[in-house]
C-alpha positions as CSV (number, residue, x, y, z in Angstrom):
1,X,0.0,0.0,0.0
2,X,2.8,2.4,0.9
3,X,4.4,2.1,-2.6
4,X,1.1,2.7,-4.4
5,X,0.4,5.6,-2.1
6,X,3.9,7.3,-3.3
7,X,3.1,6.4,-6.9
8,X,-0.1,8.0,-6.4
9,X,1.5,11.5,-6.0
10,X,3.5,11.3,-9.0
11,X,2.0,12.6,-12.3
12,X,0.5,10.0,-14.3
13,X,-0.8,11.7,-17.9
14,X,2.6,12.4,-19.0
15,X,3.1,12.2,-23.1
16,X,6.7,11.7,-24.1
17,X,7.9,12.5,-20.7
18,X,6.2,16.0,-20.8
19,X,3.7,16.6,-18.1
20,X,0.4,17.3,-19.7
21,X,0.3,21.3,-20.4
22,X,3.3,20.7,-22.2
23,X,2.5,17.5,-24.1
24,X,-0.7,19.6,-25.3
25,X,1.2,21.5,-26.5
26,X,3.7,19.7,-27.9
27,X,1.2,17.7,-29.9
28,X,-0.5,20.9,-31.0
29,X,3.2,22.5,-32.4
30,X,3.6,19.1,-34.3
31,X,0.4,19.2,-35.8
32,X,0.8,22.7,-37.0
33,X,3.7,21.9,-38.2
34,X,2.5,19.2,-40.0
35,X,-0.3,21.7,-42.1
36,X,2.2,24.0,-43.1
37,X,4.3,21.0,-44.0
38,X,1.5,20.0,-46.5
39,X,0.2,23.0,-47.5
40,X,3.6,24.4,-48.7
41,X,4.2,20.7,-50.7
42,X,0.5,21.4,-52.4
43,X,1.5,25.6,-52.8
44,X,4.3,24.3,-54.8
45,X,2.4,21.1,-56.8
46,X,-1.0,23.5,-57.3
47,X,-0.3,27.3,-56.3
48,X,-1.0,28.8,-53.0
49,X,-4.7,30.3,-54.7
50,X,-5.9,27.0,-56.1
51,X,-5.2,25.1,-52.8
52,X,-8.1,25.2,-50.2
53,X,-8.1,24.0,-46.3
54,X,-10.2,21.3,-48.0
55,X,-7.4,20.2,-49.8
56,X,-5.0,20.4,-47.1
57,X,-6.9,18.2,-44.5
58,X,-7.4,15.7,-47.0
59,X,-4.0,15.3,-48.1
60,X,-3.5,14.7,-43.8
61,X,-6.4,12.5,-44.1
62,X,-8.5,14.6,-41.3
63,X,-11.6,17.1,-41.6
64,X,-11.3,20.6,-42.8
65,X,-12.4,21.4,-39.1
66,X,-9.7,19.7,-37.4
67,X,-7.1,22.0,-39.6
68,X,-9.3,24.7,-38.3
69,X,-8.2,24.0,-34.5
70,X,-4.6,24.6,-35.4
71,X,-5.3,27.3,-37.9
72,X,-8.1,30.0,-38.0
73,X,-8.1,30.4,-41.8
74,X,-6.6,29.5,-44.8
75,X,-5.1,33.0,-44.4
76,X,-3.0,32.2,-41.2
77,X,-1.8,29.1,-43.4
78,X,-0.4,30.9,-46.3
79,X,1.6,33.3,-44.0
80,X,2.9,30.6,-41.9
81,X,4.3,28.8,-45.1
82,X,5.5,32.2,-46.0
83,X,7.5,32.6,-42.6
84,X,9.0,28.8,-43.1
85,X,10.1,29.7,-46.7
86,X,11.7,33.5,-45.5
87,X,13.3,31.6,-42.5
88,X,15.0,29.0,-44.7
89,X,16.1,32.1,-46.5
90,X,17.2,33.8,-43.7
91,X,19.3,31.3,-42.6
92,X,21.2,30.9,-46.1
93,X,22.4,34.4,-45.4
94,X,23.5,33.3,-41.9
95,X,25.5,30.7,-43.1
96,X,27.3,32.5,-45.9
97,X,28.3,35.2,-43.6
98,X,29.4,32.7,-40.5
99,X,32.7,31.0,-42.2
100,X,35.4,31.6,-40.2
101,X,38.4,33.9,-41.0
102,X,36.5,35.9,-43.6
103,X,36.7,39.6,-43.2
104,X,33.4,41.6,-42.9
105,X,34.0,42.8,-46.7
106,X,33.6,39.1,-47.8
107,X,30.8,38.4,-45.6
108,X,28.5,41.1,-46.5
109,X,29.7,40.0,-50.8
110,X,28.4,36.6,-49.6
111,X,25.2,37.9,-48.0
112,X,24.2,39.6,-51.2
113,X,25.0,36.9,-53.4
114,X,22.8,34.4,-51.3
115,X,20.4,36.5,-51.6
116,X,20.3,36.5,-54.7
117,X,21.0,32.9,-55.6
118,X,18.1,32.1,-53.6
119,X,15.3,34.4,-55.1
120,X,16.6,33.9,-58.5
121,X,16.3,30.2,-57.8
122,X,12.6,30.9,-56.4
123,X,11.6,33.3,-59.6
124,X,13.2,30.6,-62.4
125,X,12.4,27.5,-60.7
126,X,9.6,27.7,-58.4
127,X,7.2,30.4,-59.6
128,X,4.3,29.1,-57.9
129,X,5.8,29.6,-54.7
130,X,7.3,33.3,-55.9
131,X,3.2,34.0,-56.6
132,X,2.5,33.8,-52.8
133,X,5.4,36.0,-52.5
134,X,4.4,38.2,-54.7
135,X,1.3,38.5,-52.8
136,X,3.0,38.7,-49.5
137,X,4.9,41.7,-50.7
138,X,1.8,43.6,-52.3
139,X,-0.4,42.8,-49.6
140,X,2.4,43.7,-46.6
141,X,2.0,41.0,-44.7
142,X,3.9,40.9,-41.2
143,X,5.9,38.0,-42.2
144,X,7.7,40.1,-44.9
145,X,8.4,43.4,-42.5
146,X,10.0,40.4,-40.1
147,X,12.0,39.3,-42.8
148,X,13.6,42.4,-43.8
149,X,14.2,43.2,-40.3
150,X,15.7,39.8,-39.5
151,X,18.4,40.5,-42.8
152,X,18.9,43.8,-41.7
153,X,19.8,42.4,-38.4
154,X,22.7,39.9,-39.7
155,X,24.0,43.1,-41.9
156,X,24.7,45.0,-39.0
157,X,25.5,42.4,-36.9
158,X,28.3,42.3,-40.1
159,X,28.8,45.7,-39.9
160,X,29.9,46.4,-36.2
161,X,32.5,43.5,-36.7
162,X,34.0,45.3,-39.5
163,X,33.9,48.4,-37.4
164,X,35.5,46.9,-34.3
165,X,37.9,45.6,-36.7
166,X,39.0,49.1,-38.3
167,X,37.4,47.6,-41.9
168,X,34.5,50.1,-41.9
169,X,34.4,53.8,-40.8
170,X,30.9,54.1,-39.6
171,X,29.5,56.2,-36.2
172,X,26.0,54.5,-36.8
173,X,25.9,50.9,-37.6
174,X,21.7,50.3,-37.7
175,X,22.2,53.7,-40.2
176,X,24.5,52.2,-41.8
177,X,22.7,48.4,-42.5
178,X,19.5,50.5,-43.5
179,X,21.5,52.4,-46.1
180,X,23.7,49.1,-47.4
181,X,19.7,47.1,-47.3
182,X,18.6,49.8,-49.5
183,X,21.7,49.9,-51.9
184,X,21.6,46.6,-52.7
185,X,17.5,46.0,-53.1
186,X,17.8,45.4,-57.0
187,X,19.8,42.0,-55.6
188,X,17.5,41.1,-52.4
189,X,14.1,42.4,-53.3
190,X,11.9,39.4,-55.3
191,X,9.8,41.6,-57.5
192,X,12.6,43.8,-58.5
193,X,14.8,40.7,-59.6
194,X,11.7,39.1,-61.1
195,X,11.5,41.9,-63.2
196,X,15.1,42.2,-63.9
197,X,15.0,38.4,-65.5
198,X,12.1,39.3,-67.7
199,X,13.8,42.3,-69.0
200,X,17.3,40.1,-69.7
201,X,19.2,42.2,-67.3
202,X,22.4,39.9,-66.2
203,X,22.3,40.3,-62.4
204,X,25.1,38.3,-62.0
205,X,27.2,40.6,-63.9
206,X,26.6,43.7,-62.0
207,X,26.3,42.1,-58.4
208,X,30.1,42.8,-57.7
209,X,30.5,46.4,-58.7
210,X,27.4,47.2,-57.2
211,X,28.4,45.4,-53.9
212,X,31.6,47.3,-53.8
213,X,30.3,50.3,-54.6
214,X,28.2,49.8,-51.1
215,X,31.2,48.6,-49.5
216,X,33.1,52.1,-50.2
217,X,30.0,53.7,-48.5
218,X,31.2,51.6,-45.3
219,X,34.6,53.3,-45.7
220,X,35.3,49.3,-46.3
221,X,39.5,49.1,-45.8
222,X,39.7,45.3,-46.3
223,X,42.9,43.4,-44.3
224,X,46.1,43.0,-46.3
């Protein structure tokens, strides 16, 4: 009797060795993650318009209304697969500028050109996806303010090393990563490179000068 009394005070409902607020959720973050999952896989296959919360729930084998206990609308949906796609961008740009021994010249060339590669990628190769960015853009969704910010962030995180490093000749840094951002748009900006490509301008051509020519804003003295 004593050992069930002492088992007794111990939490039983656990899930997964979460006790259960946090197995709710847990379960509920897996199942969200599981509609955006799908509905970016059907964005692609069918384009973000043409796909319905119908068609997601079936594709997860469940009822439109079960999708609609994770997700208030079809709405909330789109933007989430929006902020999985930006994020995944995002985190390109990290990566290029996190190599080690690179000066802050080289990383912020980097962080252009993955930029780039990745939205060109997106307008040649994956145009159903670049319409729900299109629309993300036009409409000013939050998810695309966040984005911008979250780039502008890594510039002048970029920035204030090159600074503390005598490369760039700055007094303010954030000033500074708004006025690169806004140099090098033509290269980071979806629309503006989707219209480039139709119009046959070579992007990769001018990415360098134009990257330099930023860089001499910075007062960028690269090491020897």
């Amino acid at each position: 009797m004593a050992l069930r009394s002492e088992r007794a005070i111990e939490p039983e409902s656990e899930w997964g060795g979460l006790r259960p607020g946090a197995a709710d959720s847990a379960i509920a973050e897996a199942m969200q993650q599981r509609v955006v999952a799908t509905a970016e896989r059907l964005f692609r296959q069918y384009g973000y318009q043409k796909t319905t919360v119908a068609d997601i729930a079936a594709d997860l084998g469940m009822s439109p209304a079960n999708v609609y206990r994770f997700f208030a609308s079809k709405a909330a949906i789109t933007e989430a697969v929006a902020r999985k796609v930006t994020t995944e961008v995002v985190e390109q740009v990290r990566l290029a500028t996190e190599e080690p021994g690179l000066s802050a010249c080289e990383r912020l060339r980097r962080l252009v050109a993955a930029m780039q590669r990745a939205l060109t990628q997106r307008c040649l190769q994956d145009n159903r996806m670049h319409a729900m960015v299109h629309a993300a853009i036009e409409q000013n969704w939050n998810v695309v303010q966040a984005h911008k910010e979250n780039i502008r962030r890594i510039i002048a995180g970029v920035i204030a090393d090159g600074v503390a490093a005598g490369e760039f000749d700055v007094e303010d840094v954030d000033l500074a990563a708004h006025c690169f951002q806004a140099a090098t748009i033509s290269y980071c900006h979806p629309m503006i490179i989707e219209h480039r490509l139709r119009s046959g301008d070579d992007i990769d051509a001018t990415l360098a000068p134009m990257v330099a020519f930023a860089l001499r804003g910075l007062g960028a003295r690269e090491p020897g």
